[in-house]
Backbone as JSON, one array per atom type, in Angstrom:
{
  "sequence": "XXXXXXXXXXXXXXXXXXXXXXXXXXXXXXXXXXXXXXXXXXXXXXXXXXXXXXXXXXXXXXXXXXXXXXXXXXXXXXXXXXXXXXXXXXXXXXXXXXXXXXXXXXXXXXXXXXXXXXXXXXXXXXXXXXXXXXXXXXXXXXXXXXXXXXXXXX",
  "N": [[28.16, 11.24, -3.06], [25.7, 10.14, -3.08], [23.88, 7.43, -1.89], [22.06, 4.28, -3.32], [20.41, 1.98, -1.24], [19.36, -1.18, -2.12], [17.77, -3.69, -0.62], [15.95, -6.4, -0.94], [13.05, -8.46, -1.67], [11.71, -11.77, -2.62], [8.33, -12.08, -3.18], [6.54, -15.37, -2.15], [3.64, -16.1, -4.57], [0.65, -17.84, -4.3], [-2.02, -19.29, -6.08], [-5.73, -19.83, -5.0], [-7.82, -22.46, -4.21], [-10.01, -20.77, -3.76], [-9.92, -18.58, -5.41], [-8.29, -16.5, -4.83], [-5.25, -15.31, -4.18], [-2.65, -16.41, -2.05], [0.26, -15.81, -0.28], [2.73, -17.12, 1.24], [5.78, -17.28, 2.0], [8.75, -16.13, 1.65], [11.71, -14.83, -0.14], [14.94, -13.84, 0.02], [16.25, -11.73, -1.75], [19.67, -10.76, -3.74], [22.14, -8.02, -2.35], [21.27, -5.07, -3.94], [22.95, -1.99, -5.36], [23.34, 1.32, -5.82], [25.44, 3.7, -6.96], [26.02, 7.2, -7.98], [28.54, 8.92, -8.96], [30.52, 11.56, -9.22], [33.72, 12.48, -11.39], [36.18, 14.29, -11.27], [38.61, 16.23, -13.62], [41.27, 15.29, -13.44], [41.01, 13.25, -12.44], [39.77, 11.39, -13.93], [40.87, 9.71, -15.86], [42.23, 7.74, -14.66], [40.93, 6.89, -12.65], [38.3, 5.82, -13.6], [39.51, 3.55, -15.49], [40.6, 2.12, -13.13], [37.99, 1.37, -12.18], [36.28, 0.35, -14.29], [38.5, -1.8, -14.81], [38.3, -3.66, -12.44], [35.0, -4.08, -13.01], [35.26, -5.86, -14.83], [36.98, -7.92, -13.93], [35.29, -9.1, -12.34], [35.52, -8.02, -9.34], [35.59, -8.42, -5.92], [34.31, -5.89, -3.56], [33.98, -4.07, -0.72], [31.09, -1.87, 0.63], [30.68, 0.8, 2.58], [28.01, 2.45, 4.26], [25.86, 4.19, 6.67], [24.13, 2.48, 7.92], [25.47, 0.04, 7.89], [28.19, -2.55, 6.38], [27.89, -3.38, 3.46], [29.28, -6.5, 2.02], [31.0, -8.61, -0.57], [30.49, -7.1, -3.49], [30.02, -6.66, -6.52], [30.66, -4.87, -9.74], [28.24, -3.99, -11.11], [26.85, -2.56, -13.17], [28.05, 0.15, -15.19], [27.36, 2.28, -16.48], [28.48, 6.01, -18.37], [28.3, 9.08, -18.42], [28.81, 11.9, -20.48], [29.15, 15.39, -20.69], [28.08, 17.94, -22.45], [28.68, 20.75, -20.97], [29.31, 19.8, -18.76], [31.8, 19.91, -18.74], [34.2, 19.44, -17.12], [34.08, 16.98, -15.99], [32.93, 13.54, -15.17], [30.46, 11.88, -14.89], [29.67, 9.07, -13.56], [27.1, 5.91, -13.09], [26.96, 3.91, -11.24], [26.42, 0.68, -10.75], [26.52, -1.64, -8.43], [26.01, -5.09, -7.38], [25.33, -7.55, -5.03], [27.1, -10.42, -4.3], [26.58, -13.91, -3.95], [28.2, -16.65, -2.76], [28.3, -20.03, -2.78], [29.8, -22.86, -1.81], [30.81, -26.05, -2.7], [29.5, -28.76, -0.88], [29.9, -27.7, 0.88], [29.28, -25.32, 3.53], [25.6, -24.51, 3.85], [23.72, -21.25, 2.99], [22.65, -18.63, 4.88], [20.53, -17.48, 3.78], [19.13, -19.0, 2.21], [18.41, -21.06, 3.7], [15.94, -24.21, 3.96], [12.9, -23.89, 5.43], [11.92, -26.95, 6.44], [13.69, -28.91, 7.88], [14.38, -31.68, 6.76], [14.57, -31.49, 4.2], [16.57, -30.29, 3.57], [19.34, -31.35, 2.85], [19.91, -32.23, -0.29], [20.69, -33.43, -2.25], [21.62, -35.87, -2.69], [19.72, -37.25, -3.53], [17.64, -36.6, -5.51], [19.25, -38.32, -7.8], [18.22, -40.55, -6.94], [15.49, -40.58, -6.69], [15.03, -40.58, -9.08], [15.69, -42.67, -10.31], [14.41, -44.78, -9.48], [11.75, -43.42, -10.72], [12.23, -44.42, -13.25], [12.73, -47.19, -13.28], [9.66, -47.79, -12.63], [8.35, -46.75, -14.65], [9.07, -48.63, -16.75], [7.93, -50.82, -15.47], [5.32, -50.01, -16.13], [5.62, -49.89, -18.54], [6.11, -52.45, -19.78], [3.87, -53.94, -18.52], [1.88, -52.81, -20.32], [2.88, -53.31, -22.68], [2.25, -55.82, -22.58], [-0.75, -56.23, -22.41], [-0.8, -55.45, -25.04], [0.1, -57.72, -26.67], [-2.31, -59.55, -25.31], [-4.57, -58.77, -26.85], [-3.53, -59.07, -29.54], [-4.01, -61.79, -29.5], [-6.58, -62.28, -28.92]],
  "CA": [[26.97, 12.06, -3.04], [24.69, 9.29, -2.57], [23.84, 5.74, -2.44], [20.71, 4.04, -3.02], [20.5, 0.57, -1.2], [18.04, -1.86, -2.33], [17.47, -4.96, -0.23], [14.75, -6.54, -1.55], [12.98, -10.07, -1.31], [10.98, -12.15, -3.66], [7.53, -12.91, -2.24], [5.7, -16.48, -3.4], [2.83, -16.11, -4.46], [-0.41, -18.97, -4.69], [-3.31, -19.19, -6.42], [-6.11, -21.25, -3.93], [-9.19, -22.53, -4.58], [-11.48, -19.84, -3.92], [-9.69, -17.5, -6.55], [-7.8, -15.33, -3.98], [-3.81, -15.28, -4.19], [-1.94, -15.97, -0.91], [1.24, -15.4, -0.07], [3.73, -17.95, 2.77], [7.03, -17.42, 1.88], [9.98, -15.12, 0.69], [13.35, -15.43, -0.62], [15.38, -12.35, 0.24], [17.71, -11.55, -2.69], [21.07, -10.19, -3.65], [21.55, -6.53, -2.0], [22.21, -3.81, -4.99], [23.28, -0.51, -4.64], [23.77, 2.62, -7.16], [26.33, 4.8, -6.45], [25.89, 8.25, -8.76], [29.61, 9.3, -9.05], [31.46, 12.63, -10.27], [35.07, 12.7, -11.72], [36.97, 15.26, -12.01], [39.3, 15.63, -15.18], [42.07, 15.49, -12.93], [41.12, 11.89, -11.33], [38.88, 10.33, -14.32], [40.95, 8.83, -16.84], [42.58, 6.93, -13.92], [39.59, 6.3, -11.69], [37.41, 5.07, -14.78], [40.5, 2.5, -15.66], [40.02, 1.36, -12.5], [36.2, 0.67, -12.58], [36.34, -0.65, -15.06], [39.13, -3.5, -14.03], [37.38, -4.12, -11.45], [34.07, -5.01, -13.75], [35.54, -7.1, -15.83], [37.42, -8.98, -13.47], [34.29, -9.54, -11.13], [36.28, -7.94, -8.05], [34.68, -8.14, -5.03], [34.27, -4.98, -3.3], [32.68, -3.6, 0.2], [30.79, -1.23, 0.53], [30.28, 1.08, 4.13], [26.82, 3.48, 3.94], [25.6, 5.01, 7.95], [23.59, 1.73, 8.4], [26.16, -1.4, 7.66], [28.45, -2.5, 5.77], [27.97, -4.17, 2.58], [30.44, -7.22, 1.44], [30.72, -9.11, -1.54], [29.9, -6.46, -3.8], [30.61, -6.3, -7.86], [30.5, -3.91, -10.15], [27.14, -4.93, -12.35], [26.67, -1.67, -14.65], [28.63, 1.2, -15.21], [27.33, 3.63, -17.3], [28.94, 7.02, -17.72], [27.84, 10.62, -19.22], [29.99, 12.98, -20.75], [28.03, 16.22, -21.59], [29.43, 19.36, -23.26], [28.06, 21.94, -20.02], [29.82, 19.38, -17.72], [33.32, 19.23, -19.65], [35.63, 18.95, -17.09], [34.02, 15.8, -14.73], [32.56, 12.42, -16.17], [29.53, 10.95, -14.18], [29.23, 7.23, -13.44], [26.29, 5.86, -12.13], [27.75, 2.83, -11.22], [26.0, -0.3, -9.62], [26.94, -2.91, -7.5], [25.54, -6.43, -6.88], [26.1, -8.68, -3.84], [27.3, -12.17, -5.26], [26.58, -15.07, -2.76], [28.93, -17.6, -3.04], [28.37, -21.12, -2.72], [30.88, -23.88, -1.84], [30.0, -27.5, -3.57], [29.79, -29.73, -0.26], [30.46, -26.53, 2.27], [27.63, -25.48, 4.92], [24.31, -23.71, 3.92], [23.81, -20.06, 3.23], [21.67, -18.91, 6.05], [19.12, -17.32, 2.87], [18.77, -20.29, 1.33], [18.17, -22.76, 4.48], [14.56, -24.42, 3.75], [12.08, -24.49, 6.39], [12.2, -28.27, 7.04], [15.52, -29.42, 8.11], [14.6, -32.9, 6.13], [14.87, -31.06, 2.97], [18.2, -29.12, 3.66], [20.72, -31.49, 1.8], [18.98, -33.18, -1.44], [22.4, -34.16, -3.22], [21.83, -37.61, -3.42], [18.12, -37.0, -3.62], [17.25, -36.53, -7.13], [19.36, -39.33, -8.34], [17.69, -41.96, -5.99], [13.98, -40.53, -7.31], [15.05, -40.8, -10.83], [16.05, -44.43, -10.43], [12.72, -45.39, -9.05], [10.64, -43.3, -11.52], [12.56, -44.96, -14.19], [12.19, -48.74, -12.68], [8.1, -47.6, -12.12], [8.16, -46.48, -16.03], [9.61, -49.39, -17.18], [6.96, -51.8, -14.85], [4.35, -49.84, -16.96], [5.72, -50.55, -20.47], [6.25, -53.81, -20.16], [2.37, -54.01, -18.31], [1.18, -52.04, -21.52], [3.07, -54.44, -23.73], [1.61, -57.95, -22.01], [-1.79, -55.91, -22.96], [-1.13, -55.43, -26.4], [-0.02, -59.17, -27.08], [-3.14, -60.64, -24.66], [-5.19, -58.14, -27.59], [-3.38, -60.05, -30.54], [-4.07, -63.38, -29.59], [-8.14, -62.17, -28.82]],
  "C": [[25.82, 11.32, -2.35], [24.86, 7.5, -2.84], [22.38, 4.82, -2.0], [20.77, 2.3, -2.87], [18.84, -0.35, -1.4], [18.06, -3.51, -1.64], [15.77, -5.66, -0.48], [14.64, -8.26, -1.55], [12.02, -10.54, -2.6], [9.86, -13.53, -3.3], [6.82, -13.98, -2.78], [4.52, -16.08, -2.99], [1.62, -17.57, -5.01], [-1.49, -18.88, -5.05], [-3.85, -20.75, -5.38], [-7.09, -21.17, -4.6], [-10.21, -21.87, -5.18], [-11.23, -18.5, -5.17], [-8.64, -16.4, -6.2], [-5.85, -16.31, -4.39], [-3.43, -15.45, -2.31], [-0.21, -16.03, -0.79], [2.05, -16.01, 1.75], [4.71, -18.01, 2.89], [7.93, -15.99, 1.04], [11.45, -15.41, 0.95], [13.84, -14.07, -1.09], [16.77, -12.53, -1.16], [18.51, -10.58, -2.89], [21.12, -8.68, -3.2], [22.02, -5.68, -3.1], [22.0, -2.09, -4.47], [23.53, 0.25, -5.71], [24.22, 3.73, -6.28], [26.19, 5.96, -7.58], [27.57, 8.76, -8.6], [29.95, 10.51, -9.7], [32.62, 12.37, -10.36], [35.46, 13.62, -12.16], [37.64, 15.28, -13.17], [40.25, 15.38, -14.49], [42.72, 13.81, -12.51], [40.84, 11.23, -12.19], [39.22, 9.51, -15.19], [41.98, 7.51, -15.56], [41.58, 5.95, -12.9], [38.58, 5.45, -12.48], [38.04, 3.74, -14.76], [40.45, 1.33, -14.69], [39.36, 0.65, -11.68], [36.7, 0.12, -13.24], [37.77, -2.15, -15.1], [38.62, -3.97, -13.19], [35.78, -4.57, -11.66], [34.4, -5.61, -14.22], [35.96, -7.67, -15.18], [36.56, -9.59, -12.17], [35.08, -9.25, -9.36], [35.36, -7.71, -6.91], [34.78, -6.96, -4.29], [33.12, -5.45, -2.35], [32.05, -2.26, 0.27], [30.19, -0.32, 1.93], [28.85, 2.46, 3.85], [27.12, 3.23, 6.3], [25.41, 3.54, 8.95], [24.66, 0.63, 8.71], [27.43, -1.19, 6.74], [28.35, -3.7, 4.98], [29.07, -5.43, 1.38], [29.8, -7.91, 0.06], [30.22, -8.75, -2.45], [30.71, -6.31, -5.29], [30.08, -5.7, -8.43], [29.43, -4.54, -11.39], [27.06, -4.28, -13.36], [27.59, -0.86, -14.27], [28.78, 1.95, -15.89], [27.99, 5.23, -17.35], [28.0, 8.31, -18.82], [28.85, 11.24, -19.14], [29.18, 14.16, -21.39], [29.14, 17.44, -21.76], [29.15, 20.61, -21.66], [28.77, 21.18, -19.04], [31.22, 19.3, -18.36], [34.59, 18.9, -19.0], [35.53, 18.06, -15.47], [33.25, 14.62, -15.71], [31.35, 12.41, -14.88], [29.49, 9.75, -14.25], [28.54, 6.29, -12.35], [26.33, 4.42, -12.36], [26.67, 2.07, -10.0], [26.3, -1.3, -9.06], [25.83, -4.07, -7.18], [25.91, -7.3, -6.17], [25.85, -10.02, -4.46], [27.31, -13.1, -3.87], [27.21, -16.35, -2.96], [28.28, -18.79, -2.35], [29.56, -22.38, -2.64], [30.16, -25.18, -1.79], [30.3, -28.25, -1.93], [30.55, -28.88, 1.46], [29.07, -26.52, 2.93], [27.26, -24.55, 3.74], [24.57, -22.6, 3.93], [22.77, -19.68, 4.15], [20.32, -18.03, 5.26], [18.39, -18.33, 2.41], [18.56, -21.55, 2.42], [16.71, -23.06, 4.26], [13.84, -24.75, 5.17], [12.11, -25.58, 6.93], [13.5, -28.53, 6.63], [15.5, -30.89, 6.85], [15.2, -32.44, 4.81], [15.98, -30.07, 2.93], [19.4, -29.98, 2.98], [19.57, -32.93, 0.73], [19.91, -33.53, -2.93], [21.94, -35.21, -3.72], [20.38, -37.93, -3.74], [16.85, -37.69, -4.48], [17.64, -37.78, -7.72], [18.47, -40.25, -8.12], [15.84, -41.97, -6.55], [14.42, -40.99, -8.83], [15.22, -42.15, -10.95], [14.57, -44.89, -10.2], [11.67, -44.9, -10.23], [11.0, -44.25, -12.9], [12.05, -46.57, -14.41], [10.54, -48.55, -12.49], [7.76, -47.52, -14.16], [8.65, -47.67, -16.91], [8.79, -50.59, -16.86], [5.84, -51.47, -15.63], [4.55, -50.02, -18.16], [5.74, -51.82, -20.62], [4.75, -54.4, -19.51], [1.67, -53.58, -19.55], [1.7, -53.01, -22.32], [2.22, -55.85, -23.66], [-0.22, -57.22, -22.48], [-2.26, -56.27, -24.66], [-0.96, -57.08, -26.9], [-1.31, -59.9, -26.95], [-4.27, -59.77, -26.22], [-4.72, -58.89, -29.38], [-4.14, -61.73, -30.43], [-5.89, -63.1, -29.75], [-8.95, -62.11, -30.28]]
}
């Protein structure tokens, strides 16, 4: 019948100085889609069955609309209606979510590349700061200790 695609991004926003909000960046996220479905009685205790295998087992699914076509696509909700005036089709207004996979130590998704190339692999990153803040936190306790002693002896 229909299908309503939502590509949609998620814009940052900053508070500055003067009080005003600005806005330098966005981070386009996952594409979802709602499909509105009828079933006949004919098709729906089979067609339901399997939807629903296909939510629970996170199956990926594409999806073709006029514009594109949509990959990587699982089944996120799948509500249905059963009304007494409709008795012999089900409705299921079924949605889909594009899942973006990641591989540990594979290339870059081309959503997720950061503006500066320096900051594009920060693996070993974090550890290497944490060592240093630790060794920096550790130069100040034992500076704060040689305090408190030179304060005994005074």
């Amino acid at each position: 019948m229909k299908a309503t695609v939502r590509e949609t991004s998620k814009v940052m926003e900053h508070p500055v100085e003067t009080g005003s909000m600005i806005a330098d960046h966005h981070i386009i996220n996952p594409v979802e889609i709602d499909l509105p479905l009828i079933i006949s009685s004919q098709y729906y205790a089979a067609t339901y069955n399997q939807i629903r295998q296909a939510f629970v087992n996170a199956t990926a699914l594409s999806v073709k609309t006029r514009v594109g076509i949509y990959s990587d696509m699982i089944v996120a909700d799948m509500p249905h209606e059963e009304e007494a005036d409709m008795y012999d089709v089900i409705i299921i207004n079924l949605r889909l979510k594009q899942v973006l996979y990641v591989v540990p130590g594979g290339g870059q998704l081309v959503n997720f590349q950061p503006a500066d190339p320096l900051n594009s692999n920060t693996l070993a990153g974090g550890l290497q700061q944490a060592a240093a803040l630790g060794t920096q936190a550790s130069n100040a306790v034992g500076a704060a200790l040689s305090y408190v002693k030179l304060g005994k002896f005074l």
